[in-house]
Structures are given as C-alpha cells and as structure tokens.
C-alpha positions in Angstrom: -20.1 39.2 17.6 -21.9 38.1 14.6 -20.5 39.9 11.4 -21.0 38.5 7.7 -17.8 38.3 6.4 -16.7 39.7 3.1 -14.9 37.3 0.7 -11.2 38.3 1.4 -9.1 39.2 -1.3 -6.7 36.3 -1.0 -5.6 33.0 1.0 -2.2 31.8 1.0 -1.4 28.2 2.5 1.9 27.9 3.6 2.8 24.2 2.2 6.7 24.1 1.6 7.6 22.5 5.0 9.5 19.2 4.7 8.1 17.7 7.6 11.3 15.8 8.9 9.7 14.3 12.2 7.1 12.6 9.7 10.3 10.2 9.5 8.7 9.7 6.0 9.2 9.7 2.0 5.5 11.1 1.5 6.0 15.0 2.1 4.3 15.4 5.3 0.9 17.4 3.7 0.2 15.1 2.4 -0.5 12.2 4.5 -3.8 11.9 4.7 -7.1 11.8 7.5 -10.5 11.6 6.9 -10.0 10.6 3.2 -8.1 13.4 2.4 -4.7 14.6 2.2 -3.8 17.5 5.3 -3.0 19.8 2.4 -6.6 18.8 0.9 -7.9 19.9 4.0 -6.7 23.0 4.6 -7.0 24.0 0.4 -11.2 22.8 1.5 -11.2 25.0 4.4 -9.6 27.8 2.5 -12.2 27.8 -0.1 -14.9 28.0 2.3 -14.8 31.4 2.3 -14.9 32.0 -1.1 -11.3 34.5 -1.8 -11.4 35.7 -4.8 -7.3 34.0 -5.5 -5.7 31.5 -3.6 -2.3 30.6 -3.1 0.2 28.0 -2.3 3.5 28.1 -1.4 5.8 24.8 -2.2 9.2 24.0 -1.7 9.7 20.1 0.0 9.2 17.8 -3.2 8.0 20.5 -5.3 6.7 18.4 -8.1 5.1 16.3 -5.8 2.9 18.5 -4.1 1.9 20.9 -7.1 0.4 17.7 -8.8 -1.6 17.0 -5.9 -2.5 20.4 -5.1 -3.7 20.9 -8.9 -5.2 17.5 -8.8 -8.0 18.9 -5.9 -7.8 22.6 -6.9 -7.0 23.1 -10.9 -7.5 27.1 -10.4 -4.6 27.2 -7.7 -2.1 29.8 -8.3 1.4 28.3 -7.5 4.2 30.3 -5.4 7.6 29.2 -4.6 9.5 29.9 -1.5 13.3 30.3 -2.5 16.3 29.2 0.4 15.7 32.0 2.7 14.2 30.7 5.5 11.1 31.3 7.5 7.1 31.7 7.4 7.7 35.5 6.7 9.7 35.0 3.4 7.2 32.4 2.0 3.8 34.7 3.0 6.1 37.3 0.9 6.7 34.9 -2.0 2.7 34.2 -1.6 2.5 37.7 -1.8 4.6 38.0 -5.0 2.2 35.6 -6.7 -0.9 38.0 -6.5 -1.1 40.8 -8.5 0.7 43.9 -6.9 -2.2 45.8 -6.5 -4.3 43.9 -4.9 -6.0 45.5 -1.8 -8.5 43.9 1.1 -7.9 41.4 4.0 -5.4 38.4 2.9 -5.7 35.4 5.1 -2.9 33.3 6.1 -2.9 29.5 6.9 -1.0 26.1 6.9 -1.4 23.3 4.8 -1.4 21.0 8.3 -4.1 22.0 9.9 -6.9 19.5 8.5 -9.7 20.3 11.5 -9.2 23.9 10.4 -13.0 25.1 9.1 -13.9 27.8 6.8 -16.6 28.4 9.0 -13.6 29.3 11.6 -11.9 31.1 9.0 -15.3 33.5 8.4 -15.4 34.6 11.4 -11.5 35.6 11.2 -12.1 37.3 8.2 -15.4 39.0 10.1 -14.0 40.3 13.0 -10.9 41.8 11.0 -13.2 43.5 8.6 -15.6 44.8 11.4 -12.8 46.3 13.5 -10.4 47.7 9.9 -7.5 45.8 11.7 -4.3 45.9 10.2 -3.8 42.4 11.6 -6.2 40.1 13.4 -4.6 36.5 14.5 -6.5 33.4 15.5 -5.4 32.2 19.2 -6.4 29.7 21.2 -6.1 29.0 25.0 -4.6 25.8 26.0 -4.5 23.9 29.3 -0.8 23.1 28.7 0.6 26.0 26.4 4.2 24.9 26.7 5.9 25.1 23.2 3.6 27.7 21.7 4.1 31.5 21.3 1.7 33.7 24.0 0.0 36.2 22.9 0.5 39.5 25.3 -2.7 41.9 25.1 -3.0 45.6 25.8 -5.6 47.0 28.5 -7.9 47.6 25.5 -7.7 43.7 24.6 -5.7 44.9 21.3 -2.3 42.9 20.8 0.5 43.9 22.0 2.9 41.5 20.6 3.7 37.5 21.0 6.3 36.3 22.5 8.4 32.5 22.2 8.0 30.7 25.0 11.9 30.6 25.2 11.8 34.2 25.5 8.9 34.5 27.2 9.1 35.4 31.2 7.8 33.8 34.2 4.8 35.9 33.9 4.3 35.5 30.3 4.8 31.9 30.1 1.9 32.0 32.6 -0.7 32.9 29.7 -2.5 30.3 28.3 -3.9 32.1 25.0 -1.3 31.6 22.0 -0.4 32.2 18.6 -1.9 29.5 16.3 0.1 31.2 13.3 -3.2 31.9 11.4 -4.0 36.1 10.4 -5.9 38.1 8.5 -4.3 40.8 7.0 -4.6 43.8 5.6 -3.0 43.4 1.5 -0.7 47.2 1.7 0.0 46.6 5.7 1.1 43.1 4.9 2.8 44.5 1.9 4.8 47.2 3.1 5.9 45.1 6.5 7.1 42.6 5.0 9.5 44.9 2.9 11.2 45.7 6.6 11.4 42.5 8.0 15.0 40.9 7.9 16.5 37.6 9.0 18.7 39.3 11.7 17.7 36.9 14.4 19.0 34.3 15.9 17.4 31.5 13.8 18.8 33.6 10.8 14.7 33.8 9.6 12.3 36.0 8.3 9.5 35.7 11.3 5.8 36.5 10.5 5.3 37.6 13.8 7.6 40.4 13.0 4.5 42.0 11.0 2.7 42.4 13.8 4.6 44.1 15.7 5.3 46.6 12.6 2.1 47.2 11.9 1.1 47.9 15.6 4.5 50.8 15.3 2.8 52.3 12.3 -0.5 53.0 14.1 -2.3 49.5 13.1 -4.4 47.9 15.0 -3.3 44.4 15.7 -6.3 42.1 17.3 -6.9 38.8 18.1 -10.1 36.3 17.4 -10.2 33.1 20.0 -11.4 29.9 18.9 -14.0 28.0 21.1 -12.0 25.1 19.3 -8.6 24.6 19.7 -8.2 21.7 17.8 -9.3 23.5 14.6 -5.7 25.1 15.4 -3.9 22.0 15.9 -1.0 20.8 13.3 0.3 17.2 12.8 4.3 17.1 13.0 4.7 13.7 13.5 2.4 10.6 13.2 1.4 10.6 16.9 -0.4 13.9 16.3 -1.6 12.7 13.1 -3.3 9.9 14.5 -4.7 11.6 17.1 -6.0 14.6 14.7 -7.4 11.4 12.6 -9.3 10.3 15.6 -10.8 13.6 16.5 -12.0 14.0 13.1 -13.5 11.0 12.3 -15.3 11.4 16.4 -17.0 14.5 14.9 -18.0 12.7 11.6 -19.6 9.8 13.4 -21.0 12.4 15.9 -22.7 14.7 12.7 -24.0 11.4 10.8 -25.4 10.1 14.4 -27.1 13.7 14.7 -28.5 13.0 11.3 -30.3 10.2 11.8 -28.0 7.1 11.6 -27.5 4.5 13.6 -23.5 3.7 14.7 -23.6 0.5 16.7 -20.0 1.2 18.0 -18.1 4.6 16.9 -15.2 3.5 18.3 -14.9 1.3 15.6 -16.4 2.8 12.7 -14.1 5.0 10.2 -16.0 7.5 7.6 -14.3 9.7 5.7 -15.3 13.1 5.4 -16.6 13.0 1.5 -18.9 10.0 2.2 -22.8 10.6 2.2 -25.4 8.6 4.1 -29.3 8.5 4.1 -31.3 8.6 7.4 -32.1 4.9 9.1 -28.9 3.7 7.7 -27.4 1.7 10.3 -23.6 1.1 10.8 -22.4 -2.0 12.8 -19.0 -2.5 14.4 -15.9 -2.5 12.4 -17.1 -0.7 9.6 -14.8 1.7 7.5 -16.5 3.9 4.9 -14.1 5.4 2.3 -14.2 8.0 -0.6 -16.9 8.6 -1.9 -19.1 6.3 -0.8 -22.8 6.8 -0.9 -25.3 4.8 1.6 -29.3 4.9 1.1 -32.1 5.1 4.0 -32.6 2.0 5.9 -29.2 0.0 4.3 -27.2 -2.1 6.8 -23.5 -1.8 6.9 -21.1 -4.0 8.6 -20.1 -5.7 10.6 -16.2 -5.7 9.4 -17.1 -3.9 6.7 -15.3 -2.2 4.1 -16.7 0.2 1.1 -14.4 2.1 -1.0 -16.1 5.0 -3.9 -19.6 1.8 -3.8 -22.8 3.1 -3.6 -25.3 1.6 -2.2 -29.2 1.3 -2.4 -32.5 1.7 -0.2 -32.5 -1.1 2.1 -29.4 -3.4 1.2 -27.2 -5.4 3.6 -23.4 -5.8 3.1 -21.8 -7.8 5.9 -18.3 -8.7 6.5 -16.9 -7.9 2.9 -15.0 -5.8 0.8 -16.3 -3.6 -1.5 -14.4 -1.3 -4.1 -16.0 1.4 -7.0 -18.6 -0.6 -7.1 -22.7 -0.5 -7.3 -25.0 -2.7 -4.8 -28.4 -1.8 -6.0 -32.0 -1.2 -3.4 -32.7 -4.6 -1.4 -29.9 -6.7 -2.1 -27.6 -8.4 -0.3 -23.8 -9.0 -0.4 -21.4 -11.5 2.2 -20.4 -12.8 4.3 -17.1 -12.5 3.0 -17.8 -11.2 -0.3 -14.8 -9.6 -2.2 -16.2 -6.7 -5.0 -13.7 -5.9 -7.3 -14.1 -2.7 -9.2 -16.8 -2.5 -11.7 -19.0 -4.7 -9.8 -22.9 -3.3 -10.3 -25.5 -5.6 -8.3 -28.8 -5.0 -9.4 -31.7 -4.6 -7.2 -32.6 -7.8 -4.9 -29.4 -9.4 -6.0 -27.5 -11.6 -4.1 -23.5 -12.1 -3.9 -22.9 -14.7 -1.4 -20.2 -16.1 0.6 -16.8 -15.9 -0.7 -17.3 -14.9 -3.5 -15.6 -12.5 -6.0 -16.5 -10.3 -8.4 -14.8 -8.1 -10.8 -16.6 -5.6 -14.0 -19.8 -8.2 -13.1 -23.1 -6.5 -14.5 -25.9 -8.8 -12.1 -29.3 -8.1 -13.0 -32.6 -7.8 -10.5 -33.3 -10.6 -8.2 -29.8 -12.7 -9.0 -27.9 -14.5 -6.9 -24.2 -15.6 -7.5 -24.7 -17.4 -3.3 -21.4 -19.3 -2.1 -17.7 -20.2 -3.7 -16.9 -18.4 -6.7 -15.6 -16.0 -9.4 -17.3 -13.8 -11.7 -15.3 -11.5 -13.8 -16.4 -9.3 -17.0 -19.6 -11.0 -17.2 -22.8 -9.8 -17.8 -25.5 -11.7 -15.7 -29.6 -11.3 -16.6 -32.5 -10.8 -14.0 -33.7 -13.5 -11.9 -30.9 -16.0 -12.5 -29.1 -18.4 -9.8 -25.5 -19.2 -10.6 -25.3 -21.9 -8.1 -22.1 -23.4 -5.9 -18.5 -23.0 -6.9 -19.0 -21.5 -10.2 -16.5 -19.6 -11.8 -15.9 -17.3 -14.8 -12.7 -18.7 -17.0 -12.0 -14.4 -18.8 -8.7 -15.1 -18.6 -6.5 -16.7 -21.5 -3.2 -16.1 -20.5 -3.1 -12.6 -22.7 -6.4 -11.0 -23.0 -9.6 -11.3 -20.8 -12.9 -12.1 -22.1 -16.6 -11.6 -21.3 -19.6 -14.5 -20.4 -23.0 -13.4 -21.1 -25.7 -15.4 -18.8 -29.5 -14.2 -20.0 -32.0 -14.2 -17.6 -33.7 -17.0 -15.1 -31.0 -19.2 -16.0 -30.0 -22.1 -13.6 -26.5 -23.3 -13.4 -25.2 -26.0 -11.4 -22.5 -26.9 -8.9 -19.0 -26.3 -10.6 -19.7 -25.1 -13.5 -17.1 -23.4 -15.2 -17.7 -20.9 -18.4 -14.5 -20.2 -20.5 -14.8 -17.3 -21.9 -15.9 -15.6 -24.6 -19.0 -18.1 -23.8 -22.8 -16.9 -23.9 -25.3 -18.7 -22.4 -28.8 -18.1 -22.9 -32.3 -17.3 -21.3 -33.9 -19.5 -19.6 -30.8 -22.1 -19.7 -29.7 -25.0 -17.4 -26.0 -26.2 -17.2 -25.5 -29.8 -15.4 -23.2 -30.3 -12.2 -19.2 -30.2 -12.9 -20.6 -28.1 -17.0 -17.4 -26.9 -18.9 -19.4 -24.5 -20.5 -17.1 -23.8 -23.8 -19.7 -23.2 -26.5 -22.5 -20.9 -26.6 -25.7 -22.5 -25.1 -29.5 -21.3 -26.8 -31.8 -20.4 -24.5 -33.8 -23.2 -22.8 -30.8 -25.7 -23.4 -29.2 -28.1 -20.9 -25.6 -27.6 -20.8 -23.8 -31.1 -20.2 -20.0 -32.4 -19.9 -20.5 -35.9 -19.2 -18.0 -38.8 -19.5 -18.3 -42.2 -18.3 -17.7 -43.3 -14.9 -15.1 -45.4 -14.0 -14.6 -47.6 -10.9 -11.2 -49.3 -10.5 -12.2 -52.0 -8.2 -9.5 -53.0 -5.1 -7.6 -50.2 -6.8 -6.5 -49.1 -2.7 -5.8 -52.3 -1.6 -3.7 -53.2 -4.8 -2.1 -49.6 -4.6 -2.1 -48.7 -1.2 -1.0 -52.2 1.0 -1.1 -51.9 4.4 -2.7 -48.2 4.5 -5.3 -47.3 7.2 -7.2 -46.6 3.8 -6.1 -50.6 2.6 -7.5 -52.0 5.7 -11.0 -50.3 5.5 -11.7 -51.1 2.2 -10.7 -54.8 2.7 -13.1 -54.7 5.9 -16.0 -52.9 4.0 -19.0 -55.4 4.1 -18.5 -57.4 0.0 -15.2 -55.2 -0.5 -13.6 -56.7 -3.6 -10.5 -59.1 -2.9 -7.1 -57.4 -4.1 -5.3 -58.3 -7.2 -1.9 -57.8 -6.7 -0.5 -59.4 -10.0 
C-alpha cells in the first residue's frame, strides 16, 4: 500500500531508561554511531515526518540528557517520567506534556533505536491513517524471536493482542512476527486507555501493551505494519549490540556513497559518519574514517589511514595518512604523509603540507608548500612561498601566543626558526639554521651567522681510548692530541 502520510500530531521518544548493561557513566542514549548520539538518531528520524510537537521523556541523568537533547533539537518539549515504572507511565507523562486537546495519530518511539528511519516511520503513520486505527504497531519477523513479545493476529490480519515470550505458549512462541514497541496512536484512544491502565502486574508496571488490548475491548481497531527491515527495529542494550548497530550503519553509508558515485577501495575499513557529504569521483582508500561534518569534492583522494574531523576538502586534493581536524584543504593540494592539522588550519589551493608536519590556526596561501619536519602555528603564510626543512613557528612565550606573517614567494631555509610576533616579507630569503627575531623587508636575506670554531684533537684529548679517539687519531693528517 502506498499512502501519503499526514504529519501526525505528535512523537514522543521514550529516553529515561538508565541503560545499566551499558556498564557505563555516559547514559546509554547517548553513546553514539554514525557521528551521532542513539538519542540524536531517533530525535532525526522523528523529525522526518514532520509532527507538528515532539516530545521527550527523561529520567536517568536528567540534566544530562536535556542539554543534549536541546543541544540537537532547541524546539523539543521536555517531559519527565516520575518513579512509577514502566513504558506506559512515561507515554502518559509524554502525554501530559502536550496540550490536553490535542487530537490525531501520536507516534511512539525509543530513543535507542538509531537505524530507525522517518521514511519507516511514514509509512506507520500511513497505514494507521488509511485504515482510522485506534492503534497500529510496527513488528517485525525474526529468524530467532526468542526474548521479544509475538504479536497474535485475528483471521482478518487485525491484532489480537501480544503476548511475552514468558507467557507465551508453545504455539505462540512459534511466531516469528513481534512487537518492536513502536505505535501509532490515536491522541483520545491513547488518552482515555492510558487512564485505565494500572501497575497490577507482576513487574508492579504500567505496560503499553496494555493499550492495545483496551482499545481493541472498546471497538478499536488495533493493526500492525511489518518492516521489510528489521534492523530499523533493533535497540542497543549493551555495547555488543552497539557495535554491531555501528557496523550495519556505517555498511549502508558506504553502500549509499558507493551508489553515488564514489570509489571505497576497502569498506571494511572505511568509517563515515552519517552527516558527512562527498562529491562524485571522490575516491576513499583503506583505513579511512570520515567524521562530522566533513565535506569531500569531486575527484579528491582520501586515505590511506586517513583521518578528517568537521575539514573540508577541495576539487581534486590528496590527503594521505594524516590527521585532519576543523580544518580547510583547498582544490589541488596536497597534505602527508603524516601530516597533523590542528584546528584552524586553511590550505589554500595547490598547497602543500608535507611530511610530519603540524599545523595549527595556519592561513597557507595558493601554491605553498610547508614539505617535511615542522611546526606552523597562528601564522599567516602568502602565495607561492616554500618554507623549507625543519622549520618551525616559535607563537609561544610561555603566557600568550603570537602570530608570524610570511608574504608571498618567500624562500626560507633549513631550520629556520621565527619567534614570534615576527613578519617577514615578500619576496624574502632566510639562510640555513635563521633565528628569525626581527621583522625582515621584503627582498631581504635573513642571516644568524657566528663564527665557526674547530677544536682540533678536541676527541682524542677528551675522549682517550674511545672507538671515536681511535678514529680520529687514524684519520689520514689527524692532529696529534694535547693532553696538557
């Protein structure tokens, strides 16, 4: 069936849960796959089909989670579940949060179910509004449903209940369709079932599953909608399922981008979370993780043992094993092997940074290269300029750090070292081993020279009897040793 589906009136996501086999001090929603937090997830999904309110419901390190949750989703009304137990009481405190006359389908989900879609969730929302069901839940059928709730079904295909698998019979436990815990309802049946539920069970809980079986006695129709997915239904309870949720997401990212026109040398190996973009003929090699929000342009070349963090990068640039953070590597350039880009970093297009080197708020103009063995921190570097071996940036004065300005097609030499504030200018030379501590006009040479001095027999004098003594002393017109 193919229905548009009407924006529903509400969605509450259940989110109070401590999350105890997480065995951690991070509430369990939000541990994070894909580049997002599980709660960030399900809050994305949520607002995929457009409700006109939506709701969480907190408990577990209250604080906590609201500051996330506000963080991703500032227009999120807040709801908190008080000590009685169960998912019924906290869809009712949900419920409490809305305005009391609010009428249409509510939609009910979890805040650990990150593969969840909105497209799944539309066609939830669909099929309940096609039908007027008082309750339509999302099942799914599982090879091994051992665990999960079964969902029994009328000769008409209308729900008849759900039963535990502990209480389930022989027969029952036979079914392979089952509850995922996710239902569209209708606002006044949800409403005015919820009012009758009571913890007078053996868990001493107020059971969602109660309302269906509520509504159905009140002349509802309770229906089901199965997902050609079940892992859009699967939570994370414990880091072993969070992995493997982790794994299966980031398989279907590689498997979109792939279908998009990039190249992924090795999936297996490559990570990209679900915010990053990238352009077609970008190619991906082995080992490469992709983070934030990343952005990649047509024909770039990423990896191998690759990292980018929040960097975009231009048309046609390389990065090779390096590490990249909230930074900017402009069209054609090049950065690594074994480059380190601190935040702030903006390569310019056609630059170059080299081999091990670091960078940190570095401004590099077109066509520069900073190549092999150094530091450059809050500097600003011209077009066209070479920065040559070893070179490093002294911003750093024990309190406050400092900026070097380098103009444009300067050369510098091996070692050089500019203590900063220092600005150097166009067109500018610096000689091997420069201390660059003054500023240097454009077109100058920049020297630190001291006399040379060679301390002749110094090893034999200082070192008797070394491996060192007795090649010098056998060195063709080596010096005798004065050892007054």
């Amino acid at each position: 069936m193919s229905v548009e589906a009407n924006a529903p009136a509400a969605v509450i996501v259940l989110a109070a849960g401590a999350g105890t086999r997480m065995k951690s001090a991070k509430p369990k929603i939000l541990h994070e796959i894909g580049g997002k937090s599980m709660v960030g997830h399900a809050i994305a999904a949520a607002r995929g089909i457009d409700p006109e309110r939506l709701v969480a419901v907190v408990r577990h390190e209250r604080d906590r989670v609201v500051e996330h949750l506000l963080q991703i989703e500032p227009d999120l009304t807040i709801a908190d579940q008080d000590d009685v137990p169960g998912t019924g009481r906290a869809v009712q405190q949900g419920l409490e949060a809305l305005p009391e006359d609010i009428e249409g389908t509510i939609v009910v989900t979890y805040g650990d179910v990150p593969l969840l879609t909105g497209e799944q969730l539309g066609e939830l929302v669909a099929a309940h509004d096609a039908d007027a069901n008082a309750v339509t839940v999302l099942t799914a059928r599982l090879g091994d449903p051992t665990g999960y709730g079964r969902i029994v079904r009328d000769d008409d295909g209308s729900v008849a209940g759900i039963v535990e698998h502990k209480d389930a019979t022989d027969a029952q436990r036979g079914i392979d369709e089952v509850n995922s815990g996710i239902y569209a309802f209708d606002a006044a049946v949800l409403r005015s079932a919820l009012a009758q539920v009571t913890t007078d069970n053996a868990q001493g809980e107020m059971y969602l599953t109660d309302v269906l079986s509520i509504a159905r006695g009140d002349g509802g129709r309770v229906a089901a909608v199965v997902t050609g997915d079940p892992w859009q239904v699967e939570g994370a309870n414990d880091r072993v399922q969070l992995a493997a949720l982790g794994k299966e997401m980031n398989r279907r990212t590689c498997e979109k981008w792939m279908r998009s026109g990039v190249t992924i040398v090795d999936p297996d190996s490559t990570w990209i979370d679900v915010d990053v973009a990238l352009s077609s003929d970008v190619t991906l090699k082995p080992g490469t993780q992709l983070h934030g929000s990343t952005a990649v342009g047509t024909d770039a070349v990423i990896g191998p043992d690759t990292t980018l963090t929040n960097v975009q990068v231009g048309q046609g640039a390389t990065v090779k094993r390096s590490d990249a953070t909230d930074s900017t590597i402009g069209q054609g350039a090049s950065v690594g092997p074994f480059a380190y880009l601190r935040p702030k970093t903006d390569l310019g297009e056609s630059g170059k940074i080299g081999a091990f080197y670091e960078t940190k708020n570095a401004k590099i103009g077109k066509g520069s290269k900073l190549s092999h063995l150094g530091y450059s921190g809050d500097s600003v570097i011209g077009e066209y300029t070479n920065i040559g071996c070893g070179n490093i940036t002294a911003n750093y004065d024990g309190e406050k750090k400092h900026q070097t300005v380098i103009g444009s097609h300067v050369r510098t030499a091996s070692n050089t070292v500019f203590v900063a504030p220092v600005s150097v200018g166009d067109g500018a030379y610096t000689g091997a081993g420069a201390i660059v501590r003054k500023d240097v006009p454009a077109g100058a040479l920049a020297l630190s020279v001291a006399p040379q001095r060679n301390s002749e027999g110094w090893t034999q004098a200082k070192r008797p009897g070394s491996e060192s003594a007795a090649a010098a002393g056998a060195a063709p017109g080596a010096p005798v040793a004065d050892n007054s």
